[in-house]
Kinemage of the C-alpha trace (Angstrom):
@kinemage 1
@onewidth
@group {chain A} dominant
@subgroup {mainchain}
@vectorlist {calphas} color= white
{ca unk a 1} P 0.000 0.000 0.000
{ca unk a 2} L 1.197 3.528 -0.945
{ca unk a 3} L 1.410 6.138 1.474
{ca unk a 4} L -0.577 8.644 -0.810
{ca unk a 5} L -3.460 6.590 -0.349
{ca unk a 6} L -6.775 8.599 1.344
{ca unk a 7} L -9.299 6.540 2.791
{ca unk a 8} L -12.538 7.148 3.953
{ca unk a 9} L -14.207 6.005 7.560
{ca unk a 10} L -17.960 5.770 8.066
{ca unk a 11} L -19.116 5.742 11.219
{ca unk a 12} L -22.591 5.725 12.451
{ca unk a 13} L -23.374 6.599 9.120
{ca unk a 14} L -21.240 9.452 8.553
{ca unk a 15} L -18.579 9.670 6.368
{ca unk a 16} L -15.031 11.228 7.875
{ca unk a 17} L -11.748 11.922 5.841
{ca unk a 18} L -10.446 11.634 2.927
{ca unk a 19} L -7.018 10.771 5.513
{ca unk a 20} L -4.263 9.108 4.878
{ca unk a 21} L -2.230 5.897 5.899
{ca unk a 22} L -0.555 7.966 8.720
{ca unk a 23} L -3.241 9.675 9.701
{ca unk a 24} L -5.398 6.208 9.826
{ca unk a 25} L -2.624 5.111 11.841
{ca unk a 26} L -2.527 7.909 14.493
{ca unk a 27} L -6.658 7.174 15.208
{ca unk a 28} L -5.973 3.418 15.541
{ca unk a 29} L -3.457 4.432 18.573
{ca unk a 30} L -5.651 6.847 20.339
{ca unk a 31} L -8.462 4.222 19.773
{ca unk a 32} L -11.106 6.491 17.426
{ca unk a 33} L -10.775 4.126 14.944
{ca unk a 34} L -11.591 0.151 15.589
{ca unk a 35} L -11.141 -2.981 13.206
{ca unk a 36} L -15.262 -2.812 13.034
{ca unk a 37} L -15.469 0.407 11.437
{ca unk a 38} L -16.063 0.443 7.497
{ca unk a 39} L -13.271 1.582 5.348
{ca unk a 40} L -12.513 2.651 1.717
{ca unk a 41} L -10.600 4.024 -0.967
{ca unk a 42} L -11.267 7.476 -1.799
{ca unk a 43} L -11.526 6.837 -5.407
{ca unk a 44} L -13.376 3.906 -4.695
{ca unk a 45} L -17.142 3.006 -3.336
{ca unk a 46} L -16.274 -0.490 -2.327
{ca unk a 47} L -16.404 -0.769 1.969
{ca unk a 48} L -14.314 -2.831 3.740
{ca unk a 49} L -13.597 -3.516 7.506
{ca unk a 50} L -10.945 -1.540 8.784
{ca unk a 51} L -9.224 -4.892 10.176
{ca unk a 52} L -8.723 -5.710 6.521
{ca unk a 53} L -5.900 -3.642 6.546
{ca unk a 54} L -2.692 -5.063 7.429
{ca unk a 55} L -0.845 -2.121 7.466
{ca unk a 56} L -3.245 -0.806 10.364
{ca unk a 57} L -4.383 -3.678 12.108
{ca unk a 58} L -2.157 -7.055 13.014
{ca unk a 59} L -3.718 -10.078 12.235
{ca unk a 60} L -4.286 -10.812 15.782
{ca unk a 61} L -6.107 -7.670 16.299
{ca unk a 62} L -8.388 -8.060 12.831
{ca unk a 63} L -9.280 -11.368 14.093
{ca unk a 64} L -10.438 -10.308 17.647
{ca unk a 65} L -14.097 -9.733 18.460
{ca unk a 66} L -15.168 -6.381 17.869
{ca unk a 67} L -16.105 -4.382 20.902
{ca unk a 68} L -19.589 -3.170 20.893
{ca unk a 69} L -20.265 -0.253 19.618
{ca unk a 70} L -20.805 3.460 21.487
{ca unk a 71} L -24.058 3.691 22.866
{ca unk a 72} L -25.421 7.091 21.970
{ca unk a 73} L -28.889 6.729 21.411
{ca unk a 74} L -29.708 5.738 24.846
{ca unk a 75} L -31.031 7.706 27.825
{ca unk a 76} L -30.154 6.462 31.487
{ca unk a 77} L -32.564 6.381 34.295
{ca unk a 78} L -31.222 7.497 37.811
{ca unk a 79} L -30.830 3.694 38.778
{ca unk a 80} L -28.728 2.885 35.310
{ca unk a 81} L -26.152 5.755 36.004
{ca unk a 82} L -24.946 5.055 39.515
{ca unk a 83} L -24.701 1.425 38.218
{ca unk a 84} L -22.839 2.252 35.517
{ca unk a 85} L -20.683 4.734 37.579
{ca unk a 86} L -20.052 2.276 39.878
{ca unk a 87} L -19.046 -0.455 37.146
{ca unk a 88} L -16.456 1.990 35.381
{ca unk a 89} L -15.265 2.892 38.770
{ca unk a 90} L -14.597 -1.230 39.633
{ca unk a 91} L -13.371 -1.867 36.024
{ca unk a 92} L -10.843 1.126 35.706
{ca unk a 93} L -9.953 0.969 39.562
{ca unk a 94} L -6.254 0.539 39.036
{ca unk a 95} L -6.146 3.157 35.979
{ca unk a 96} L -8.041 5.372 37.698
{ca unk a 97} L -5.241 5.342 40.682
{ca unk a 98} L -2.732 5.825 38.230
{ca unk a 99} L -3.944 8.842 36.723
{ca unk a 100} L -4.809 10.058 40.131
{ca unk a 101} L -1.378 9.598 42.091
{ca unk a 102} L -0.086 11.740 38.821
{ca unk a 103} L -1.163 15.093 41.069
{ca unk a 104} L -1.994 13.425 44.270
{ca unk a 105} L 1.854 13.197 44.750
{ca unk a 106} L 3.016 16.054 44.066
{ca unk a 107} L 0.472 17.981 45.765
{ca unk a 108} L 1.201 16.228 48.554
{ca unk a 109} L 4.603 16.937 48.391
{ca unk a 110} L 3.649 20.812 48.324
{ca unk a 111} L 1.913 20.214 51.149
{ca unk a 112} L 4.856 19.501 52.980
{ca unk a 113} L 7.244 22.042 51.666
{ca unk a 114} L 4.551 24.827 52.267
{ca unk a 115} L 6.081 27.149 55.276
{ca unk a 116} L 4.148 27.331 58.264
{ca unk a 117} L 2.463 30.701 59.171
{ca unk a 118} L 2.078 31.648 62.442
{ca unk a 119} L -1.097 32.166 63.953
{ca unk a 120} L -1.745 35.574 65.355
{ca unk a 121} L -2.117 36.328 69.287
{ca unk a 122} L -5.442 37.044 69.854
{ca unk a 123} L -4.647 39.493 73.201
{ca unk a 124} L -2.240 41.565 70.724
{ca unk a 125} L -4.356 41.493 67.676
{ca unk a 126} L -4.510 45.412 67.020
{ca unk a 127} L -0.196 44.995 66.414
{ca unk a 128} L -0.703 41.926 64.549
{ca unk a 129} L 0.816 42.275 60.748
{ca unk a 130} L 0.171 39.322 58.276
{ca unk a 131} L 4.124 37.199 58.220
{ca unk a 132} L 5.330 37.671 54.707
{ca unk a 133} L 7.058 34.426 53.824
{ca unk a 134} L 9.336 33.687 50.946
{ca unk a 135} L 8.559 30.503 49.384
{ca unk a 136} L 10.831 28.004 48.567
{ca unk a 137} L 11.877 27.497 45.149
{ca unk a 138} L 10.709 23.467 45.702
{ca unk a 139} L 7.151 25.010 46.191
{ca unk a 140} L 7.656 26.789 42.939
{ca unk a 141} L 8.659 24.165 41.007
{ca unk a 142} L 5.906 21.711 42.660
{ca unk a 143} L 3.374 24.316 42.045
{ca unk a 144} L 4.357 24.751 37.857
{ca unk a 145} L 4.576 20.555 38.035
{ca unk a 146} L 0.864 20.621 39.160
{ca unk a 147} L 0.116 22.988 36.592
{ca unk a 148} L 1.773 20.926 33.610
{ca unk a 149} L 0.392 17.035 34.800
{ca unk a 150} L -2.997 18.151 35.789
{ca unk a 151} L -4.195 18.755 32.545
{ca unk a 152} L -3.218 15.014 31.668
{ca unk a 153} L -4.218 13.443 34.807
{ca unk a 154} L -7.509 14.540 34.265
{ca unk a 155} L -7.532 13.721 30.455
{ca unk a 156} L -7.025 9.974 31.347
{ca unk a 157} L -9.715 9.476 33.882
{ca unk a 158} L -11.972 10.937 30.866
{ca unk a 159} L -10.400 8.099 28.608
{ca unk a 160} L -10.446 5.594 31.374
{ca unk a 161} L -14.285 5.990 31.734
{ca unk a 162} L -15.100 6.217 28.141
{ca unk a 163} L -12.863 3.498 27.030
{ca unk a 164} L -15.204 1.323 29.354
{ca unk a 165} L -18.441 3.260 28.907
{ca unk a 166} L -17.264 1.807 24.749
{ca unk a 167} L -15.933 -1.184 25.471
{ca unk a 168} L -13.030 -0.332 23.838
{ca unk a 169} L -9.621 -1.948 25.022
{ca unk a 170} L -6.461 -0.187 25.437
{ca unk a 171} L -3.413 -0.213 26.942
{ca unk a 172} L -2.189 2.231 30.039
{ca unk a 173} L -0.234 3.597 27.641
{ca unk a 174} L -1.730 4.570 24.560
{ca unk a 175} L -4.640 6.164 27.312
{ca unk a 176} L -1.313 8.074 28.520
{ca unk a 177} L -0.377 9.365 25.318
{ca unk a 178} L -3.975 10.365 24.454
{ca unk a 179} L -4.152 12.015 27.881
{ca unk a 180} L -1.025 14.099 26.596
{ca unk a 181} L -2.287 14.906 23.346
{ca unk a 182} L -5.120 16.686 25.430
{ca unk a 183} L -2.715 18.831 27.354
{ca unk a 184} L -3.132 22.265 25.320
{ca unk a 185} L -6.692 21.868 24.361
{ca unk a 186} L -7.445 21.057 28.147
{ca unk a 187} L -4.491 23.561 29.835
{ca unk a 188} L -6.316 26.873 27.855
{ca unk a 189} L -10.077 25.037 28.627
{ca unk a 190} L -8.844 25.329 32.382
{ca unk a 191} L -7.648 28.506 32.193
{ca unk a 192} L -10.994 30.271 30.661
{ca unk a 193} L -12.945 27.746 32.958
{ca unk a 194} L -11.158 28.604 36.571
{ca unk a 195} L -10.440 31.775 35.414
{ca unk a 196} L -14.048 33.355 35.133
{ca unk a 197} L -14.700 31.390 38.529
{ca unk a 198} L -11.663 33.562 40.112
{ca unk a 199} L -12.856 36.714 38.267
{ca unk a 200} L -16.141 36.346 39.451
{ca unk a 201} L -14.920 35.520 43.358
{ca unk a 202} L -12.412 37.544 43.721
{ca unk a 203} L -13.355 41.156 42.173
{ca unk a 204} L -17.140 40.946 43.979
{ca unk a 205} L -14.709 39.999 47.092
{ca unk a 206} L -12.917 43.012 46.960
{ca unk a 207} L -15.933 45.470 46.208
{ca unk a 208} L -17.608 44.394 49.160
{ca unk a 209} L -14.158 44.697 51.308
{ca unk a 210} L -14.233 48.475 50.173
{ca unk a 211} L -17.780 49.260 50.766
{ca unk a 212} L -16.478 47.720 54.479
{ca unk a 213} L -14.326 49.627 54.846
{ca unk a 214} L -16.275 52.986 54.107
{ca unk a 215} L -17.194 53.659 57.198
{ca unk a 216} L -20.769 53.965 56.325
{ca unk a 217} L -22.155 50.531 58.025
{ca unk a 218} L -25.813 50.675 56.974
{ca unk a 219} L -24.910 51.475 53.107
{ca unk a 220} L -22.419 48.724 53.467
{ca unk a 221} L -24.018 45.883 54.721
{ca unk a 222} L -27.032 46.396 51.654
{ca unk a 223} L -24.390 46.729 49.147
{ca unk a 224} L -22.992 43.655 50.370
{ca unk a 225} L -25.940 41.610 49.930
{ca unk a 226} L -26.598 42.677 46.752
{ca unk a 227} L -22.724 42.527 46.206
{ca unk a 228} L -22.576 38.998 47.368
{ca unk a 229} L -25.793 37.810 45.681
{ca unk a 230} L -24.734 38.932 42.354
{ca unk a 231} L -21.646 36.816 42.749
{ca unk a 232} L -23.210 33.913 43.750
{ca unk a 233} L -25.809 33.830 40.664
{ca unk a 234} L -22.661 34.406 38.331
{ca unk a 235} L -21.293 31.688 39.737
{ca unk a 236} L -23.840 29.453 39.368
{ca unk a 237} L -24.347 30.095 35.576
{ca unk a 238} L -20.614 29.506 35.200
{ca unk a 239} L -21.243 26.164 36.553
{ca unk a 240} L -24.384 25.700 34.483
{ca unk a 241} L -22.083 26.477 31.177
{ca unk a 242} L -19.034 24.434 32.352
{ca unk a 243} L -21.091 21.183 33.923
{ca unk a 244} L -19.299 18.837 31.029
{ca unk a 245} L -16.415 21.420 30.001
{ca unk a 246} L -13.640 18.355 30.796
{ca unk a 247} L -15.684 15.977 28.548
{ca unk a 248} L -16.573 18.010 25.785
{ca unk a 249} L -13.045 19.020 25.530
{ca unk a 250} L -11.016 15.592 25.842
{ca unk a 251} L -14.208 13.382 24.125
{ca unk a 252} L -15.199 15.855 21.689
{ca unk a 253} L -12.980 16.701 18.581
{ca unk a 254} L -14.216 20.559 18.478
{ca unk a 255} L -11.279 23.234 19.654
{ca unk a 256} L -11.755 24.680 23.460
{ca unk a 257} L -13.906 27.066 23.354
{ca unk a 258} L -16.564 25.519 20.731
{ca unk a 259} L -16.169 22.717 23.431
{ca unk a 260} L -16.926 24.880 25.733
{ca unk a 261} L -19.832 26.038 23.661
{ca unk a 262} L -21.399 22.694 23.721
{ca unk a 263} L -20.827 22.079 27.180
{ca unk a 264} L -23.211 25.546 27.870
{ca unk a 265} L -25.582 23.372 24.938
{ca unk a 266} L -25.783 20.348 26.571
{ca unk a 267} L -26.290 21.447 30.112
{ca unk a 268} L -29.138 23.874 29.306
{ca unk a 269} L -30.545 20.658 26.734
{ca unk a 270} L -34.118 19.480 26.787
{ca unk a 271} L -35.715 22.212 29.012
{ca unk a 272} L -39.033 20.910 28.418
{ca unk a 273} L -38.103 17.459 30.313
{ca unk a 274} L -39.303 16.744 34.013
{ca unk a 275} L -36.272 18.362 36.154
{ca unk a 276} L -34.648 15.079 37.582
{ca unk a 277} L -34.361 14.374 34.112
{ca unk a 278} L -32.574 17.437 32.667
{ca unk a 279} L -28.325 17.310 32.395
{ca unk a 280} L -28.838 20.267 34.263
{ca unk a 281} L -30.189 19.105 37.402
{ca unk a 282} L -28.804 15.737 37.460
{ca unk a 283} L -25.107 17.161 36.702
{ca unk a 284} L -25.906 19.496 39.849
{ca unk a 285} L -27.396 17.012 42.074
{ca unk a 286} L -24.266 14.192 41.136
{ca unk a 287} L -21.839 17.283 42.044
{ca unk a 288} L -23.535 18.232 45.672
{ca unk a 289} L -23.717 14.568 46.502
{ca unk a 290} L -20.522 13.728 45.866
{ca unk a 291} L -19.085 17.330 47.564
{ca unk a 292} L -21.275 16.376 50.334
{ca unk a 293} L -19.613 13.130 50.426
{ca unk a 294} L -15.998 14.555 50.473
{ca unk a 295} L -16.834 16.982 53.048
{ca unk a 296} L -17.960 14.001 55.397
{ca unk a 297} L -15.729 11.247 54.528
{ca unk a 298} L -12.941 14.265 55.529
{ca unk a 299} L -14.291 15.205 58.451
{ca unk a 300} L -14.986 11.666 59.531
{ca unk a 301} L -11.147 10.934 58.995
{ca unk a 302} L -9.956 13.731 60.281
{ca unk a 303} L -11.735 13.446 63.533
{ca unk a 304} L -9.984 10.714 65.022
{ca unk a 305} L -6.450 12.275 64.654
{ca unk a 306} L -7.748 15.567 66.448
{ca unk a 307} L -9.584 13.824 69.175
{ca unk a 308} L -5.541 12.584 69.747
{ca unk a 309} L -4.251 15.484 69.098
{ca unk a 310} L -6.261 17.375 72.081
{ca unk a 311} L -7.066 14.704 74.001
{ca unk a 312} L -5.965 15.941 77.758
{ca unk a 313} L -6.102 19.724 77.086
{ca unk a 314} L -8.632 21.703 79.476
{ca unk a 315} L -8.582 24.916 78.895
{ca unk a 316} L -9.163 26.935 75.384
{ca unk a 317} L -5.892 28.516 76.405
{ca unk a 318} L -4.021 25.036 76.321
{ca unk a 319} L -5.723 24.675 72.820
{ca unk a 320} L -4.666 28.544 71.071
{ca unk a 321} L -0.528 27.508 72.591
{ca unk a 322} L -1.131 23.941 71.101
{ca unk a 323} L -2.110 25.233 67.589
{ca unk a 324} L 0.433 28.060 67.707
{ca unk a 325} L 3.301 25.842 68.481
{ca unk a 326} L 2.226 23.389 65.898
{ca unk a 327} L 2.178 26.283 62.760
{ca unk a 328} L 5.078 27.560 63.818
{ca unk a 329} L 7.077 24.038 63.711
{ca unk a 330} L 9.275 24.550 60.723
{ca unk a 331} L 7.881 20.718 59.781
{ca unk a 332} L 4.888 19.084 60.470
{ca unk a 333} L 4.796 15.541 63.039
{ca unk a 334} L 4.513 12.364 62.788
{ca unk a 335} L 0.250 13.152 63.753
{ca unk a 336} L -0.167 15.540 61.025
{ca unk a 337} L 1.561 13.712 58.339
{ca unk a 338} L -0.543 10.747 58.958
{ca unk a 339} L -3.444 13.042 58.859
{ca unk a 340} L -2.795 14.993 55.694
{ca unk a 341} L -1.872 10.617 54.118
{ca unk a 342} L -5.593 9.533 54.932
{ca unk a 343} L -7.238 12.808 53.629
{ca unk a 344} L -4.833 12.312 50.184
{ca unk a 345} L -6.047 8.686 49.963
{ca unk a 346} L -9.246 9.974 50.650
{ca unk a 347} L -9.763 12.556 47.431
{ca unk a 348} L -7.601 9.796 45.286
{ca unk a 349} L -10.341 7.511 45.940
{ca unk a 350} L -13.096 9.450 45.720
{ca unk a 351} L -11.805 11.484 42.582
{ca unk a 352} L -12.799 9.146 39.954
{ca unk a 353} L -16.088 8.718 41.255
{ca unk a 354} L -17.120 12.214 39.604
{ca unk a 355} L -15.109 11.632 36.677
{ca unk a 356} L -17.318 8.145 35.933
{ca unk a 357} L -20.526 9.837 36.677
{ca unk a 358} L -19.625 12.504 34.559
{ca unk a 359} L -18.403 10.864 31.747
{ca unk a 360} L -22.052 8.466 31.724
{ca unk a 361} L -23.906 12.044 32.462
{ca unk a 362} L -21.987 13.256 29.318
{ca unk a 363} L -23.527 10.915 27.322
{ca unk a 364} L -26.643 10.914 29.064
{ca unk a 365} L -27.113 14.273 27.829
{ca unk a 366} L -26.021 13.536 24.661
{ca unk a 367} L -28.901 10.765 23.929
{ca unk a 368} L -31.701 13.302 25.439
{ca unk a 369} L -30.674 16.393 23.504
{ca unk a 370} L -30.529 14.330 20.213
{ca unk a 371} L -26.875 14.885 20.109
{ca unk a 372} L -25.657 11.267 19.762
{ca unk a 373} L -25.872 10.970 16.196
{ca unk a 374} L -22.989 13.702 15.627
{ca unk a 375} L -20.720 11.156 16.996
{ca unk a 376} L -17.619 11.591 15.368
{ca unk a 377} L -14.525 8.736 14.915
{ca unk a 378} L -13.454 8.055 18.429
């Protein structure tokens, strides 16, 4: 076979290409194209199976059982999804770890490099000055390491879940180097995405911290209400148009912010549906159980290491000297190490929880809006 050769996929129906050999090649590896789908010539109407070609697909692999195809056409009832959730999550338990410890570790690690501030003396508060401390340059380069894995480490719990959600088999891997191909797409995604949230936190924030400090109480305290109300309705339509921003970016093919686009799309989808049924809601209601869930799980693991930590202290006094002498230890003990190692394990568990839900609400949404026949290759 020539190199020059173009070839056309159908999928679904729908025609994709004309590519070439390499370029057949390159989908085969990031799994968008399988030995099932049809194939031909572009100067040809005869279809094939993609497994008939040798120079894409071994022998072995042409001969293997086809997984079954993408299921796009079908809604999920409540029951289905944390089923399915919970199947992904058993299935990709190991990959999902993997793709977790890629952050968990490092931000660990900054977690124990961070220098301690010292807590302020309450009976000297009016000479109290916020400690300015220099960071290390091991925080700095932790820090830009988060920034540059996190991108892929979430990435592959997208293509962990969907490659099961598919039935499509891969290797650890060829999800890696998908996961990598993401990093740009999903890097400038993030920044639009966390971005607005900061905007629309931080600059409200500091209105209402001037109309504090004008001196005026009355005035202040209404403009602060309507201050802080107007931030927290911004804040919830950013998470209304960014619900499925991490799938429609990694399992989509469209550039960020037409991803981003159909994220808004897919979360506002079939308005005329009964409200448990809209992506809207149940992307909401997944999100506030499983918050909920990490704010109890933590607390519940947390609890037993402070009941040690002030167990024989009588007096709030005893309590303010113990917490002061603990921030200013230039390194934290052997009790909250073991702490900060259970809540770790604790969000590295829990993590790809959301990610599977997400990834089955994704295409949830998909099969209610009518969206599941645009499926592309992959």
């Amino acid at each position: 076979m020539e190199m020059g050769e173009e070839w056309i996929v159908r999928v679904e129906g729908r025609e994709y290409g004309p590519v070439d050999t390499e370029e057949l090649r390159e989908w085969r590896r990031e799994g968008r194209l399988i030995a099932a789908n049809e194939i031909r010539r572009a100067d040809e109407e005869r279809w094939i199976s993609a497994g008939a070609l040798p120079e894409i697909f071994s022998d072995a692999e042409a001969a293997m059982p086809p997984p079954p195809p993408r299921d796009f056409a079908r809604p999920r009832t409540w029951r289905q999804i944390v089923a399915e959730t919970l199947r992904i999550y058993r299935r990709g338990f190991l990959r999902f770890m993997f793709f977790g410890l890629l952050t968990a570790v490092p931000m660990f690690a900054l977690q124990w490099t961070l220098p301690s501030l010292p807590l302020p003396d309450l009976s000297s508060m009016d000479t109290y000055t916020m400690p300015s401390e220099k960071l290390p340059p091991i925080c700095v380069y932790l820090f830009f390491l988060l920034l540059l894995i996190w991108p892929i480490s979430a990435a592959g719990f997208q293509f962990v879940a969907d490659d099961i959600v598919q039935g499509r088999s891969r290797s650890l891997g060829e999800q890696l180097a998908a996961a990598a191909r993401c990093w740009a797409r999903m890097f400038g995604a993030a920044l639009i995405v966390y971005g607005s949230f900061l905007f629309w936190f931080f600059v409200p924030m500091m209105a209402m911290l001037a109309f504090i400090s004008s001196g005026n109480l009355l005035v202040a305290m209404l403009v602060i209400l309507l201050i802080g109300g107007f931030m927290v309705y911004m804040n919830a339509r950013l998470f209304i148009n960014f619900l499925f921003w991490q799938q429609t970016i990694v399992l989509g093919s469209e550039p960020s912010l037409l991803a981003l686009r159909e994220s808004k799309e897919l979360a506002r989808s079939v308005p005329e549906a009964p409200k448990l049924d809209r992506p809207l809601y149940r992307g909401a209601i997944v999100a506030s159980v499983w918050l909920l869930l990490i704010l109890v799980l933590t607390f519940g693991v947390q609890l037993p290491f402070t009941l040690v930590r002030f167990s024989g202290l009588e007096s709030p006094e005893e309590v303010m000297a113990l917490m002061q002498k603990l921030a200013a230890a230039p390194t934290p003990d052997a009790l909250t190490i073991a702490a900060n190692i259970a809540t770790a394990a604790l969000n590295l568990l829990l993590r790809p929880f959301l990610a599977a839900a997400f990834v089955v609400l994704y295409y949830d949404a998909k099969a209610r809006s009518g969206r599941g026949s645009d499926a592309d290759v992959g």
